[in-house]
Each structure stands twice: as C-alpha cells, then as structure tokens.
N, C-alpha and C positions, 0 to 999 in steps of 0.2 A: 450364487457367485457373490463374491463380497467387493463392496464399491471403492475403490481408489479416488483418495483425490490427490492431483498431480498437478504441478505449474505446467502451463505450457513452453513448450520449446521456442515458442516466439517472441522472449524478451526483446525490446526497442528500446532502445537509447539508454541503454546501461553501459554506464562508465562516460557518456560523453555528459559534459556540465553545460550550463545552462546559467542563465542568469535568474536569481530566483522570483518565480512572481508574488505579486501580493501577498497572496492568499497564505504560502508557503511561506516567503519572509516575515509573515507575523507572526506563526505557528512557529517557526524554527527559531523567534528571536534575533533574528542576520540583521543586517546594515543593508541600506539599498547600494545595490552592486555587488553582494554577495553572491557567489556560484554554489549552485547543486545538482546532485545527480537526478536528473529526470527518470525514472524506469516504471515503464508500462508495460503491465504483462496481463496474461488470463488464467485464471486456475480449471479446471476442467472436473466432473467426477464423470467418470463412467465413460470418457468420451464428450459429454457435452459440456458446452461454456457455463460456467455458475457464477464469476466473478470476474469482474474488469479492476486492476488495481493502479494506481498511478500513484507513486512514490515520490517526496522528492526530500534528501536529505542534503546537509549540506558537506561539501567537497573536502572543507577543514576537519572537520573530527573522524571521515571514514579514507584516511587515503588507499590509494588502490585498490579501490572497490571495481571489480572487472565483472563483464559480462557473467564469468562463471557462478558469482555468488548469488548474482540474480536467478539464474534458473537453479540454482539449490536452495542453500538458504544465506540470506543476508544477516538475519539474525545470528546463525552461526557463527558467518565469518567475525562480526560486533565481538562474539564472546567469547570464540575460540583463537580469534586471529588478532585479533586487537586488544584485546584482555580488558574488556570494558563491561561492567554492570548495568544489564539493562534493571531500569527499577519499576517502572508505573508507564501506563498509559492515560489520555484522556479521552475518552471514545464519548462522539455524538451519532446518535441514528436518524434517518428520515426518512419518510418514503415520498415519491415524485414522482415526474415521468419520465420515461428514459429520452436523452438525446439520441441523435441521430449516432453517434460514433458506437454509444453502449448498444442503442437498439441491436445494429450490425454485429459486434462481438458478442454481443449475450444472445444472438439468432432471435428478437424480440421486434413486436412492430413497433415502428415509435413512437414513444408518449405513452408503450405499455409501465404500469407502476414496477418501481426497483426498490429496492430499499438502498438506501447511501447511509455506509457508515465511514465516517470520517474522523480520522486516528493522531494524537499524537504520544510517541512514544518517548521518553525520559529514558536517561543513565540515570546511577545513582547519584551522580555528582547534581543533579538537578536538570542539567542542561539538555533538551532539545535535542532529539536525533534522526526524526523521521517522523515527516507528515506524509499522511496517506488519505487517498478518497478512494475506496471498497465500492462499488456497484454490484449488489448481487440480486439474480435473476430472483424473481418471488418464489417460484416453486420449491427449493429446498432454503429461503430464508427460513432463520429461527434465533429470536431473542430470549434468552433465558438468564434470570441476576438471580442472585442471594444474598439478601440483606439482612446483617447482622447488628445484631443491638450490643 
C-alpha cells in the first residue's frame, strides 16, 4: 500500500487575523500592530499525525486568503491566484521536547523529542511572506542537504 501524506481537515483559524506576535513580527519584518493570519493545522501519513504546523502570514500581501486554501494549498493560491513568486526560504531545525499542545496532536507523551523546524519563506521581491514553526513527530523525521561548491 503506498502512504499518503494529506493535511488534515481540521484547519483553525484560517482567514481570521490576529495581531502579530513577536516572534512572527520579526520574521515577517511588520510594524507592531500589524495583522496576520494565524493557521494551525496537522499533516497526517497513513492516518497518523506526523506534523503540527502553525503559520502566520501577514494580512496585507495575501488578501483573501480563506479557510479553503489552507486545507489545499496556500502556496498555490501565492502562485496561482495572486501571481506572486515564491523565491527562497530560511529554515532552522531543532530538536526539543514537545509541549503539552504538540504532545496531544502528534499522539506523543510530553517532553517526548520533536524536531522544530522553523521557516521563513520570501517572494522574489525580497519581502517576507510566511513564518512557520513545523513540529514533526521523530519517527518519520529526516534531514537531508546538498551542498554545492
């Protein structure tokens, strides 16, 4: 049988904005008082949780960004619906122990290790379009680079 990996159906708080916090206001380059979409969701393979993601982008460069494009894709809507060039990202990895919220969605005890990868993605214009913090369960984590000279 070959494994599916699928978003889950239980996107939250996609399309409602939010005030953005720290974390996200630095990563996205915003103003304090700046609005972004919050959306939290879980990828699954096979049936079981592998991923906790929490997104938050900010409100001005994606308008109408609606529940649907979260449980498909958001990137798509970026490139098909908004005619935007996605160009680079900056990705950090870590590994930790899970919180109480990941433990619960990744079905993990708490304080079992996660690895957290934490994303931000760029247009070509330069500009900031989504920070992300990735929680994925250990068992099928996997980092692989290739570095070119």
């Amino acid at each position: 049988m070959c494994s599916t990996f699928t978003p889950d159906g239980r996107v939250s708080t996609a399309g409602a904005a939010i005030a953005a916090p720290e974390a996200a206001r630095a990563q996205l380059r915003l103003e304090v008082g700046s609005f972004v979409y919050h959306i939290v969701r879980v990828r699954y393979l096979d049936g079981k949780p592998l991923i906790l993601e929490k997104s938050y982008m900010p409100v001005t460069l994606l308008p109408n960004l609606r529940q649907q494009h979260a449980e498909q894709s958001i990137f798509s809507f970026v490139r098909d619906e908004l005619h935007l060039r996605i160009q680079s990202a900056h990705r950090i990895v870590r590994v930790r122990g899970a919180d109480a919220l990941e433990a619960a969605e990744l079905h993990l005890a708490s304080g079992a290790p996660v690895a957290v990868v934490q994303e931000t993605y760029f247009l070509a214009s330069g500009v900031p379009f989504n920070y992300s913090i990735a929680t994925h369960e250990p068992e099928h984590f996997a980092l692989e680079t290739v570095l070119v000279d």
